[in-house]
N, C-alpha and C positions, 0 to 999 in steps of 0.2 A: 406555511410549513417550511421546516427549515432542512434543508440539503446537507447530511454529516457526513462526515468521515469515518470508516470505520477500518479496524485491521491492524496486522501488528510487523514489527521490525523483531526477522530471523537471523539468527547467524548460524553456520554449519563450519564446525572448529575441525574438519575434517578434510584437507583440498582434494583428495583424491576419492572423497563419497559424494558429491555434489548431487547425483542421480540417485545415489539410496534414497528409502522410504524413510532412512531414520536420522538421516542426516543433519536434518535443519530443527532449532529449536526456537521458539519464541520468547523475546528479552524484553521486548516493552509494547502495550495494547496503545495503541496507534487512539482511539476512541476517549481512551483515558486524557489526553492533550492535545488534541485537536477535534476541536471542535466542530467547526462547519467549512466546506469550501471553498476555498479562498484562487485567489493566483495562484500560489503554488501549486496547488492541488490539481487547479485547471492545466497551468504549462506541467508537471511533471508526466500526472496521471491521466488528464482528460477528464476526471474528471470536477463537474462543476454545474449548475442546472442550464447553462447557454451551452456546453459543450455535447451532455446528453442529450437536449433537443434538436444540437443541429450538429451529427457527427461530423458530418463532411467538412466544416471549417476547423477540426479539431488538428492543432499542430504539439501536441506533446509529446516527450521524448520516449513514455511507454502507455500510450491508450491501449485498450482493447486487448490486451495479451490472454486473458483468462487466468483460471487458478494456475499456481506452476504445478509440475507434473507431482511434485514431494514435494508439499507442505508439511507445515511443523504441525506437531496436535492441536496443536491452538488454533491455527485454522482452520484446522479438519475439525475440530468444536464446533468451531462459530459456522461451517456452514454445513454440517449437521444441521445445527438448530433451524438456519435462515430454511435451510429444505422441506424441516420437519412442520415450521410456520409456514409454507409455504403449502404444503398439503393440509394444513390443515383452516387456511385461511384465505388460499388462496394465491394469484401469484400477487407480490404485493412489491412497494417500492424499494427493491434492494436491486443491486448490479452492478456493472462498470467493472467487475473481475479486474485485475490487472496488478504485476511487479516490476521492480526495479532493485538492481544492484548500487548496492552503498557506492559503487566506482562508477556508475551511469551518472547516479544523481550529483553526486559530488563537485561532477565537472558541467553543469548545467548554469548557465549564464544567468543570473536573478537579477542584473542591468535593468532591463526591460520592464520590471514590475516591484511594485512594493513589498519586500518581504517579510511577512505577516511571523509577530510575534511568538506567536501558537507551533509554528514550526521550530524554533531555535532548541526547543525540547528534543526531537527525534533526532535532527538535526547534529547537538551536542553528544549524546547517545551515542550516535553515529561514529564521532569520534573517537570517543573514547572505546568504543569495543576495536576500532583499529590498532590498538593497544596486543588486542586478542587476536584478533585475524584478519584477513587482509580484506580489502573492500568488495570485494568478487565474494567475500563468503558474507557479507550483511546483504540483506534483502529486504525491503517493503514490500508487504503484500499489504493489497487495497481495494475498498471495497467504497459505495455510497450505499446511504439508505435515506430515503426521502419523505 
C-alpha cells in the first residue's frame, strides 16, 4: 500500500487578513503532483511511513501542527469529505495534519537528501506566486493518506 501525499499550496493576497476565515485561497492540489512520500515530504512535514510509526525520531521543520486555524475552501472540502468518509467508514488511513510557509520551506537545507523530482512542481509554483505575494502569504497544507 502506498503512503500519498495529499493537500494543497494557499496564498492569502491580503498581509493584514492572515487570521480571517477568508483569507487564504487554494492555487495548486498538492496530490495532483506529488505523489507518494519521499524525503522531502519526511524532512519538511514529518510526514512519511518511518516517520508516522516512530514520531519521536521525527526531526522536520513542521510535523504535527494540525489544520491551520483559516484554511482556504479547498481544504475545508477535502476534510469535509475525509470526516464524512470517516463516519461513514470508519476511522481509516488519512492524518499527519500539518503547514508550512513558502518562507519556512524555502530556507530548508535539501544538502542532506535527495531531492525528488515530484517536488520541483510546488516548488517552481512557489516561486512564481512570489511574484504575487510575499512568502509569509504561500502556505502548504498537508495531509497523508495511506
Amino acid at each position: 500500500m502506498t503512503f500519498n501525499i495529499q493537500g494543497w499550496i494557499e496564498i492569502s493576497r491580503w498581509p493584514d487578513s492572515g487570521g480571517d476565515e477568508h483569507a487564504w485561497q487554494g492555487v495548486l492540489n498538492l496530490g495532483s503532483v506529488v505523489d507518494v512520500a519521499d524525503a522531502v515530504s519526511e524532512r519538511l512535514f514529518g510526514l512519511s511511513r518511518k516517520s508516522v510509526q516512530r514520531p519521536h525520531i521525527d526531526n522536520a521543520i513542521a510535523a504535527r501542527r494540525g489544520v491551520p486555524p483559516n484554511p482556504s475552501p479547498q481544504v475545508q472540502d477535502a476534510i469535509r469529505q475525509i470526516r464524512a468518509d470517516v463516519d461513514l467508514y470508519g476511522k481509516g488511513e488519512c492524518g499527519g495534519f500539518t503547514y508550512a510557509t513558502w518562507e519556512e520551506i524555502r530556507h530548508c537545507s535539501f544538502n542532506e537528501m535527495s531531492f525528488e523530482e515530484e517536488w520541483r512542481i510546488p516548488f517552481g509554483v512557489s516561486r512564481l506566486l512570489e511574484a504575487r505575494c510575499p512568502a509569509s502569504q504561500i502556505r502548504f497544507v498537508v495531509w497523508f493518506v495511506w
